[in-house]
C-alpha positions as CSV (number, residue, x, y, z in Angstrom):
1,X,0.0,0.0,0.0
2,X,1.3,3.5,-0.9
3,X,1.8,5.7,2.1
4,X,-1.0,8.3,0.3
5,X,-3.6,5.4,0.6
6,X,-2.3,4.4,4.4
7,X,-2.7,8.4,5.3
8,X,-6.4,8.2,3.2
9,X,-7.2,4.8,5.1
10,X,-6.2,6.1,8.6
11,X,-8.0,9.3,7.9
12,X,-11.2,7.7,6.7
13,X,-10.9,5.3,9.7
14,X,-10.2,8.6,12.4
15,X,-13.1,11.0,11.2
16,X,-15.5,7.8,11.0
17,X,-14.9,7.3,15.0
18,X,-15.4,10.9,15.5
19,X,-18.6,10.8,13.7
20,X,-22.0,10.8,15.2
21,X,-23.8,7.5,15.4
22,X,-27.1,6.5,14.3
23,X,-28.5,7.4,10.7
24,X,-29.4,11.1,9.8
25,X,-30.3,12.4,6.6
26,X,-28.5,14.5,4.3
27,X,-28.9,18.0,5.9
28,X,-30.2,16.7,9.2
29,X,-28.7,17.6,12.3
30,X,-26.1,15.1,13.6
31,X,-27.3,13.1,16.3
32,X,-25.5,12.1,19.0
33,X,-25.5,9.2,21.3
34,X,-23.6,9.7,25.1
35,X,-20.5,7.5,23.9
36,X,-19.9,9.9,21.0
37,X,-19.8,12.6,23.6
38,X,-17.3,10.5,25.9
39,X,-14.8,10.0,22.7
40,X,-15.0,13.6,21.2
41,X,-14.2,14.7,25.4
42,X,-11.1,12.7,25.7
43,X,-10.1,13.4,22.7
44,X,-10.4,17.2,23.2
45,X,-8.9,17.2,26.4
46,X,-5.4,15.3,25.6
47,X,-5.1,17.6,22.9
48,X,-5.8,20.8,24.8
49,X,-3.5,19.3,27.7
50,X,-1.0,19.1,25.0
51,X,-1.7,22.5,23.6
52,X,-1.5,24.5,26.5
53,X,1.7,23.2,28.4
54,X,3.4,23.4,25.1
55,X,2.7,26.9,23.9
56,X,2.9,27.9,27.7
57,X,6.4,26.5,27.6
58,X,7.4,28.4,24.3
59,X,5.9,31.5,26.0
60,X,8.0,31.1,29.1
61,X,11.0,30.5,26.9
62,X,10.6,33.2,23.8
63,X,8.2,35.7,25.3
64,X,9.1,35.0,29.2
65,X,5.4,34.9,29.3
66,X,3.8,33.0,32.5
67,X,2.2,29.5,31.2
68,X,-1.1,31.2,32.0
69,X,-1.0,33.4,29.2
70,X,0.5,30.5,26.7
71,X,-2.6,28.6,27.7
72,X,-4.8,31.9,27.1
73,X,-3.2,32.0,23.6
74,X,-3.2,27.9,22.8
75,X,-7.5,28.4,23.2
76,X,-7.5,30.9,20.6
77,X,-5.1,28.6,18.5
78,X,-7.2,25.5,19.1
79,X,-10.4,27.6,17.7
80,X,-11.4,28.9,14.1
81,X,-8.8,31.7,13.9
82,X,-5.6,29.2,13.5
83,X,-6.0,26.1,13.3
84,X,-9.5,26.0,11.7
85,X,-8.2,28.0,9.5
86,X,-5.5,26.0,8.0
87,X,-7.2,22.5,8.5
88,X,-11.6,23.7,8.6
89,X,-12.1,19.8,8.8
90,X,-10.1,18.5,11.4
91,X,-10.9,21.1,13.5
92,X,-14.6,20.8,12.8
93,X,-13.9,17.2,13.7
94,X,-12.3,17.4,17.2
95,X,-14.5,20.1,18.3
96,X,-17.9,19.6,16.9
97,X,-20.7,22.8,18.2
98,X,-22.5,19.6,20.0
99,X,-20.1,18.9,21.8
100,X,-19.3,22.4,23.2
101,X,-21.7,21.8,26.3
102,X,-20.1,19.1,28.1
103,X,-16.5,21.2,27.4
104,X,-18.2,24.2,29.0
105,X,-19.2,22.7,32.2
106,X,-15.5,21.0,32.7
107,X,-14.4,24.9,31.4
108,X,-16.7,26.3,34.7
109,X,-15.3,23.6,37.2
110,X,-11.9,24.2,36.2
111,X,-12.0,27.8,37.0
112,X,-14.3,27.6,39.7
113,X,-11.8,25.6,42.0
114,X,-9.0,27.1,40.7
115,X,-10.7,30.9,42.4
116,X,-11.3,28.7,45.7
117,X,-7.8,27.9,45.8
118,X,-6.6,31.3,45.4
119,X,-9.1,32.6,48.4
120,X,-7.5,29.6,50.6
121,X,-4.2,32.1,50.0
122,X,-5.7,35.4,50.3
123,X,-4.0,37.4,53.2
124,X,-6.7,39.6,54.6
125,X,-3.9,40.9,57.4
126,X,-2.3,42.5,54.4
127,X,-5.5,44.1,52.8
128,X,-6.6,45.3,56.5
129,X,-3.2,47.2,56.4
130,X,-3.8,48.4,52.9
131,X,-7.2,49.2,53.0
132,X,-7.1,52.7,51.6
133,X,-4.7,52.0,49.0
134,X,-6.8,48.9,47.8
135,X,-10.2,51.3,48.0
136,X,-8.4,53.9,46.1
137,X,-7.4,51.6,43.5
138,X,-10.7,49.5,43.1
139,X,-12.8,52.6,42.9
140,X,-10.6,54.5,39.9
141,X,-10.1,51.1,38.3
142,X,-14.5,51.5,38.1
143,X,-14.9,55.5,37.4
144,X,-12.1,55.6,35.2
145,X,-13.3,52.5,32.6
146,X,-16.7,54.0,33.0
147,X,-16.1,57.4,31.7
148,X,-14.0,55.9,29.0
149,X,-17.2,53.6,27.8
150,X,-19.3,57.3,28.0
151,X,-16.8,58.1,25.5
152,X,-16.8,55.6,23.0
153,X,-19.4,53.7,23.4
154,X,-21.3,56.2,21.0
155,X,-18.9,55.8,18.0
156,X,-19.2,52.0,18.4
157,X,-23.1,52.0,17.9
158,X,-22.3,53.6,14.7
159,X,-20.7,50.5,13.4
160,X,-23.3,47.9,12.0
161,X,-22.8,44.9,13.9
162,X,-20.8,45.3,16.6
163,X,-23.7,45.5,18.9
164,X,-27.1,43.7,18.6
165,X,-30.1,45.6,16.7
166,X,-32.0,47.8,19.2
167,X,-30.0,47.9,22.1
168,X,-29.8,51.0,24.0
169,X,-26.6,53.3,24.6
170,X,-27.3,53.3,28.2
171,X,-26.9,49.2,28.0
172,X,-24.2,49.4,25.8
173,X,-22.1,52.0,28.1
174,X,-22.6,49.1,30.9
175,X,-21.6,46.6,29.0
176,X,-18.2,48.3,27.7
177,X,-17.9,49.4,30.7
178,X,-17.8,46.5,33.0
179,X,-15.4,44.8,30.0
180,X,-13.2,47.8,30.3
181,X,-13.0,47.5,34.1
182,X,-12.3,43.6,34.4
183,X,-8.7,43.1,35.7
184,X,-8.3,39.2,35.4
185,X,-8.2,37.8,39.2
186,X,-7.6,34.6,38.5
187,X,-5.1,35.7,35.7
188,X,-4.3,38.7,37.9
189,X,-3.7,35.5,40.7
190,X,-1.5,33.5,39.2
191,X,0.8,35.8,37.7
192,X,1.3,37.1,41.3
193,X,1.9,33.3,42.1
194,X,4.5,32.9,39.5
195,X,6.4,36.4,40.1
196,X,6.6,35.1,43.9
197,X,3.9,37.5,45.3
198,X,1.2,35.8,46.9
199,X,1.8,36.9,50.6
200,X,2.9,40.2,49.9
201,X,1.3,43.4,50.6
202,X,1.0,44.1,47.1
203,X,0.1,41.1,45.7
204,X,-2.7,41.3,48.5
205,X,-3.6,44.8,47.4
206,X,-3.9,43.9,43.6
207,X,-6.0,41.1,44.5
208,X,-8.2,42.5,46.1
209,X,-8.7,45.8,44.0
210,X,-9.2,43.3,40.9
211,X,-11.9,41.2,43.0
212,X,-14.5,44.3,44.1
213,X,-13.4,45.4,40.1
214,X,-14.8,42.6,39.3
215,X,-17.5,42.0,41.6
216,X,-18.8,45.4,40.6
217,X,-18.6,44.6,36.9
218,X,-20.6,41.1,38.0
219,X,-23.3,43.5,39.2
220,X,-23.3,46.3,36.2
221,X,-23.9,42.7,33.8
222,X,-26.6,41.6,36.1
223,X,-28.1,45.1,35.5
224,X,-27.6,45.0,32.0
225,X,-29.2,41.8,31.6
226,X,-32.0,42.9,33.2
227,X,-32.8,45.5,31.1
228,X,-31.9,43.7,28.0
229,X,-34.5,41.2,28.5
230,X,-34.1,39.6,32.0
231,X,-36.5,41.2,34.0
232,X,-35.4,43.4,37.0
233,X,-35.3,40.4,39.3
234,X,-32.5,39.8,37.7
235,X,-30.5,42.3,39.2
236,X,-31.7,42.4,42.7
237,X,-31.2,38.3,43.0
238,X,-27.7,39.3,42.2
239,X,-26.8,41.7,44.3
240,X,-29.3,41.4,47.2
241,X,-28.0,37.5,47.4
242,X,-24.6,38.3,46.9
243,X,-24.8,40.9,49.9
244,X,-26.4,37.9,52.3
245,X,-24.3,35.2,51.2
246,X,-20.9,37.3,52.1
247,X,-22.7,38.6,55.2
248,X,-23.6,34.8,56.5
249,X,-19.7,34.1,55.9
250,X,-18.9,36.8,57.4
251,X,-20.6,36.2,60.4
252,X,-20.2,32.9,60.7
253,X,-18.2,31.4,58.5
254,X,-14.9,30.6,60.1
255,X,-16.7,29.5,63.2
256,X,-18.3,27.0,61.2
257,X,-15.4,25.9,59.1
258,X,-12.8,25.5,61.9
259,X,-13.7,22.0,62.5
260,X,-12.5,21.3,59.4
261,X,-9.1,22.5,59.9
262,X,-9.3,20.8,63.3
263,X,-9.6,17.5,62.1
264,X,-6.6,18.5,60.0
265,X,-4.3,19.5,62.2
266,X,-5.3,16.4,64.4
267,X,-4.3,13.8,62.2
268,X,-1.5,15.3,60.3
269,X,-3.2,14.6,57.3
270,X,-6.0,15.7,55.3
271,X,-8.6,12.5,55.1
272,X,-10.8,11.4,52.3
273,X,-13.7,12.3,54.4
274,X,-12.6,15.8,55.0
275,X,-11.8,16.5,51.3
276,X,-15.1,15.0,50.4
277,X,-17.1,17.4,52.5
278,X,-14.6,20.3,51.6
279,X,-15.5,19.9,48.1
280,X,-18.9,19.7,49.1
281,X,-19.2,22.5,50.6
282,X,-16.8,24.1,47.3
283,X,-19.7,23.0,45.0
284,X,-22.5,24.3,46.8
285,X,-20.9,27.8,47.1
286,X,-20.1,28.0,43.2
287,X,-23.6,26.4,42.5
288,X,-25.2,29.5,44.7
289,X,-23.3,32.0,43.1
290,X,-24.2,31.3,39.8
291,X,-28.0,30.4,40.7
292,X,-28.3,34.2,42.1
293,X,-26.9,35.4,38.7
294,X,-23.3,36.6,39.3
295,X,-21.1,33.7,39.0
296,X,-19.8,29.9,40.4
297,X,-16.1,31.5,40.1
298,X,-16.8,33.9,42.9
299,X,-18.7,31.2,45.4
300,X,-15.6,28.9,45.1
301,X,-13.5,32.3,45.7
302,X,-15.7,33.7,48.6
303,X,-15.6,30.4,49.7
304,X,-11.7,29.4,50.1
305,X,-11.4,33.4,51.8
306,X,-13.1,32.1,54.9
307,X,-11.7,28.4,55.0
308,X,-9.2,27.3,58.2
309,X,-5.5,28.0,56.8
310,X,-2.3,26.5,58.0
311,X,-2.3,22.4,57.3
312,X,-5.4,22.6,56.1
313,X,-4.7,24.6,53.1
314,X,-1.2,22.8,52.4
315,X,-3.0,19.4,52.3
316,X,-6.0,20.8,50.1
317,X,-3.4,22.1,47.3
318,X,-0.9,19.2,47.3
319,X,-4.5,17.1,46.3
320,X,-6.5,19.8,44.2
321,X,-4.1,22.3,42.5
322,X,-2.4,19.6,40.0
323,X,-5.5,18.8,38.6
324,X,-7.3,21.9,38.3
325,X,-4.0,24.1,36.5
326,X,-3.1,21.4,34.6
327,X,-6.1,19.5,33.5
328,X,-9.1,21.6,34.3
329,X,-8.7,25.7,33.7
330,X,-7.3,24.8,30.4
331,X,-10.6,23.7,29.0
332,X,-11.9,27.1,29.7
333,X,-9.3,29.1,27.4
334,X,-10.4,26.4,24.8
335,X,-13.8,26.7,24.5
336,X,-13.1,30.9,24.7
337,X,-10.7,30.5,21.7
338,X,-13.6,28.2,20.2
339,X,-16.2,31.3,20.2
340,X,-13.0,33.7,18.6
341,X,-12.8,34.9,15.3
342,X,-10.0,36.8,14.5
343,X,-10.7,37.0,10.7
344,X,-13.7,39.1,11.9
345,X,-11.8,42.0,12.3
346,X,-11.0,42.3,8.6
347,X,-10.9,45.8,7.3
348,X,-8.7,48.8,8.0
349,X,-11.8,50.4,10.0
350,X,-12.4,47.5,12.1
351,X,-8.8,46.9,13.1
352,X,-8.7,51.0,13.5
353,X,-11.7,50.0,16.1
354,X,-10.0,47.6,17.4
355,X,-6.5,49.5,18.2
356,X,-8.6,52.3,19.9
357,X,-10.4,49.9,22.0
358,X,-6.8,48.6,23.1
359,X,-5.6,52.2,23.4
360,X,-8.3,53.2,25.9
361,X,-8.8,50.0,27.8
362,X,-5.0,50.1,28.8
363,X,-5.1,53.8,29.6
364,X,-8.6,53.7,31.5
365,X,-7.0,50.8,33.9
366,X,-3.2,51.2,33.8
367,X,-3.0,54.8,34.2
368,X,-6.1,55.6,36.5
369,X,-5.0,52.2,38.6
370,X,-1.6,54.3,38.7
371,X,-2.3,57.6,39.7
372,X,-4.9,56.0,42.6
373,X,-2.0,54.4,44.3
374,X,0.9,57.4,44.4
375,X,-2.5,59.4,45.8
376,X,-2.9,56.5,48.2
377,X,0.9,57.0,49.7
378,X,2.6,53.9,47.8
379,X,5.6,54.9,46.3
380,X,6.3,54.8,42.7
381,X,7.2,51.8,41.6
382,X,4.8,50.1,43.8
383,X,2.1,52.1,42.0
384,X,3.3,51.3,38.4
385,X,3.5,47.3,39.8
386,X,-0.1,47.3,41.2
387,X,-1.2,49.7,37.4
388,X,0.5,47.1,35.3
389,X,-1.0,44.0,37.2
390,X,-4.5,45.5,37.5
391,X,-4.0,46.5,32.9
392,X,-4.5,42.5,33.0
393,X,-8.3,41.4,32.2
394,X,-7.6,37.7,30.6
395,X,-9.7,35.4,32.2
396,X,-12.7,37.3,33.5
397,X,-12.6,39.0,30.3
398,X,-13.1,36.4,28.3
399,X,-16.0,35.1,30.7
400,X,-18.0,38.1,30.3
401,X,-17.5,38.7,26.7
402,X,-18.6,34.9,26.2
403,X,-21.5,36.0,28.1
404,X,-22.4,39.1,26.2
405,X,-22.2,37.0,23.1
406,X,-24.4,34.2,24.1
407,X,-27.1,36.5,25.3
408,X,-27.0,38.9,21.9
409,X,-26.1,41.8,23.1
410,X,-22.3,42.1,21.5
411,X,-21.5,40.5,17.6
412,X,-19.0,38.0,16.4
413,X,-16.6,40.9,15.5
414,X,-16.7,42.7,18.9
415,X,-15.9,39.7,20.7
416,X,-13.0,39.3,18.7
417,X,-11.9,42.6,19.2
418,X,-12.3,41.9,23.0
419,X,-10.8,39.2,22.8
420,X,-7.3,40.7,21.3
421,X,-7.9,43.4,24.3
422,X,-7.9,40.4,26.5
423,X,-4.7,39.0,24.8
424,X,-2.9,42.1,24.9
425,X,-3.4,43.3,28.0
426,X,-2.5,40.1,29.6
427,X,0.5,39.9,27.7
428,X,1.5,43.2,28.9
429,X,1.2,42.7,32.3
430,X,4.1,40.2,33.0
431,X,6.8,42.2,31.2
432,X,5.6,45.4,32.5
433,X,5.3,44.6,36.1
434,X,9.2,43.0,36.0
435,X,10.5,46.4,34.0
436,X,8.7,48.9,37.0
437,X,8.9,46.6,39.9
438,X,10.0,42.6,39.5
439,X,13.4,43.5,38.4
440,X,14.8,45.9,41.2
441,X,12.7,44.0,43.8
442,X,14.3,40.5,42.8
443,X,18.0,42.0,43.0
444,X,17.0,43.2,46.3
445,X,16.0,40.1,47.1
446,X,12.6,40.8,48.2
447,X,11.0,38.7,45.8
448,X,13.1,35.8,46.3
449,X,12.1,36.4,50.0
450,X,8.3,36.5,49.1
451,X,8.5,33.6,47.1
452,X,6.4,30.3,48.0
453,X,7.4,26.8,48.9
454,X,5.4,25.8,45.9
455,X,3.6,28.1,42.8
456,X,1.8,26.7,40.3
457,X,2.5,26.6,36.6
C-alpha cells in the first residue's frame, strides 16, 4: 500500500470514530449518542493538555510569558482563527458545536476551583493594612473605565454589527464598561503566584482591588441583563443575594469551618472524608453563586477566603491544584478560543476600532490604577507594579464577553476585538510589572524572600 492510501485509510478510519452514530439524513442535524460525547471529550482534552503546556512552555522560553497566558493563547489557536483555519475539517472534527456543552461545564469547574484555591491564600492581614490604597485603586479602576465607555461607546453604535439591533446606549455603556474594568483575578492571581507575590502586601492589594473590580462589573452585567430582556429580578437576586451570602460568611463562617481544619491538624493529614465534605461545601458555594446570577467563580472564591488556613490549606493544594491548572482551567481558554474569530476583524476600519479599544482600555485601567496608588501613599514603583497588574483582564474577560455573546447583546466581530484586548493586556502585564517593579525587587531580594514553597504553573 502506498503511504498516500495508508494516510487516506487512517484518515477515513479517524473521522468515522469521531462521527456521530445512528443514521441522519442529508442535511439533518447530527445526532449524538452519550459514547460519541465521551470519545470527542477525551479526545479534546489530551489535545488541549497538550496544547497548553506546550505553547505555555514556548511562551515562558521566547516571550518570558507565564504559562497562563500561553494557555490563554493555545485556546484561541485551538479555535477557528488558527487552526480552523488552515485545517476547517479536522478542526470541525475534534470540536464539533454539539459537543461544546459538556467542554463548558468541565471549562466552569476548572475555574471555579482554581478561584477557591486562590481565596485559601488570600492574606486579609495584608489588605486590613492596605485598606485605603486597595479602596483607592478599586474605585478608579471603576470610574475611570466607566467614563471611558461614555466616550466611545457612542462611536461603536455607529458600526453595524458590533452591537445587537435595538439595544440601547445606556446598556451598551454598561456593558463596555464592566469589559473595560475587568482586571483578570484569576489571571491577575497567578501571575502574582508565578512572580513570587502571593503573601505580599502588594500582591494582596492587587487582588483585592481586581476582586470588588470585578464583583462590581458582576453587578453592572446583572443590571444589563435585566434591562436587555431579563426582567429586574435579575439584578436584585444578584446583588441582594450576593450581599447575604458574604454577610452569612462573614458572620459565621470561620466558626463554622474551623472543625474542618481541626480535624486537620489532628491527624496530620487531610482525610478522604474531609476533602469529600470540603469539596462539598466548594460546590454548593459555586452552585449558589451562579443560581443568584453573578457567577460559580466567585462562590468557590468567597468560599476558600473564609476556610481554616495553616495544614489545612497545604493538604488541600498538594490534592487539588495539580488537577485543576493542569487539567481543568485549560478547558476554559479552549472553548473561549472556540467562540474567537480573529478574521472578523477584517478591514482597516475594524482593526482601526480595534487599536482604539486597546488604546483606551489600557489607559482607562493602567493609568487611572496608577495615579490612585501614588494618591494612596505607595511609592512609585509600587504604583506602576499594582497599574501594570490591574492592565491584566484575561480570564474574567473572556468570561463576560462569552457571556455578552451568548445572550446577543455584543456580535462576532466585537468579541473578537475583546478578545485581542484580553490578549494584549494580559500579555502586557508580566513584562511590564518586572520592567517597573520585578526586576529591582528581585535584586533586592525581596521577591526571592516572598517567594512560595510551591507556585503553580
Amino acid at each position: 500500500m502506498h503511504m498516500n492510501d495508508m494516510i487516506e485509510s487512517f484518515w477515513t478510519t479517524f473521522t468515522t470514530s469521531l462521527s456521530p452514530h445512528g443514521p441522519a439524513s442529508v442535511g439533518a442535524a447530527a445526532t449524538y449518542a452519550p459514547s460519541d460525547f465521551s470519545i470527542h471529550f477525551f479526545l479534546q482534552l489530551a489535545i488541549i493538555i497538550f496544547a497548553c503546556r506546550v505553547v505555555g512552555w514556548l511562551g515562558k522560553k521566547l516571550l518570558a510569558q507565564p504559562q497562563v497566558v500561553g494557555e490563554m493563547i493555545a485556546g484561541v489557536i485551538l479555535g477557528p482563527s488558527l487552526f480552523g483555519l488552515l485545517a476547517p475539517d479536522l478542526q470541525a472534527a475534534i470540536f464539533p458545536k454539539e459537543t461544546r456543552n459538556v467542554l463548558y461545564v468541565g471549562a466552569q469547574l476548572g475555574v471555579a476551583l482554581y478561584m477557591f484555591l486562590v481565596g485559601l491564600t488570600l492574606q486579609i492581614d495584608h489588605f486590613q493594612s492596605k485598606a485605603r490604597s486597595a479602596a483607592a485603586v478599586s474605585a478608579s479602576g471603576l470610574v475611570a473605565p466607566f467614563l471611558i465607555a461614555v466616550l466611545i461607546t457612542p462611536l461603536l453604535l455607529q458600526v453595524p454589527g458590533l452591537f445587537a439591533p435595538g439595544i440601547s446606549q445606556a446598556n451598551a455603556t454598561l456593558f463596555m464598561g464592566a469589559c473595560i474594568a475587568l482586571t483578570a483575578f484569576p489571571m491577575l492571581a497567578r501571575i502574582i503566584n508565578e512572580r513570587g507575590l502571593a503573601n505580599s502586601p502588594l500582591g494582596t492589594l492587587s487582588l483585592t482591588a481586581g476582586a470588588f473590580d470585578d464583583a462590581a462589573s458582576w453587578c453592572v452585567l446583572a443590571l444589563v441583563l435585566a434591562t436587555f430582556g431579563g426582567g429586574s429580578g435579575v439584578a436584585t437576586l444578584a446583588i441582594g443575594g450576593a450581599v447575604i451570602y458574604v454577610g452569612f460568611l462573614v458572620l459565621f463562617g470561620r466558626r463554622l469551618l474551623a472543625p474542618l481544619g481541626r480535624a486537620v491538624e489532628a491527624k496530620g493529614e487531610m482525610s478522604m472524608t474531609v476533602l469529600a465534605i470540603t469539596l462539598m461545601l466548594f460546590c454548593t458555594s459555586a452552585f449558589i453563586m451562579d443560581a443568584i446570577g453573578i457567577h460559580g467563580i466567585f462562590g468557590g472564591f468567597i468560599l476558600g477566603v473564609f476556610m481554616p488556613r495553616g495544614r489545612f490549606v497545604e493538604e488541600l493544594k498538594s490534592k487539588v491544584e495539580p488537577v485543576a491548572v493542569v487539567m481543568l482551567l485549560p478547558m476554559f481558554f479552549t472553548y473561549s478560543g472556540l467562540n474567537t474569530r480573529m478574521d472578523m476583524v477584517n478591514s482597516g476600519s475594524l482593526l482601526l476600532i480595534a487599536l482604539g479599544i486597546l488604546a483606551a482600555s489600557i489607559a482607562a485601567k493602567f493609568g487611572a490604577c496608577y495615579l490612585a496608588a501614588r494618591l494612596a501613599g505607595e511609592d512609585n514603583r509600587t504604583a506602576l507594579g499594582i497599574g501594570a497588574l490591574m492592565n491584566s483582564r484575561g480570564l474574567m474577560e473572556l468570561i463576560i464577553i462569552n457571556i455578552g455573546l451568548q445572550k446577543g447583546i455584543i456580535g462576532p466581530a466585537l468579541f473578537s476585538m475583546l478578545v485581542l484586548m484580553a490578549i494584549v493586556t494580559t500579555m502586557m502585564a508580566g513584562p511590564l510589572f518586572e520592567l517597573v517593579y520585578g526586576r529591582k525587587a528581585r535584586e533586592s531580594g525581596e521577591l526571592d524572600q516572598l517567594r512560595p514553597a510551591s507556585t503553580p504553573v
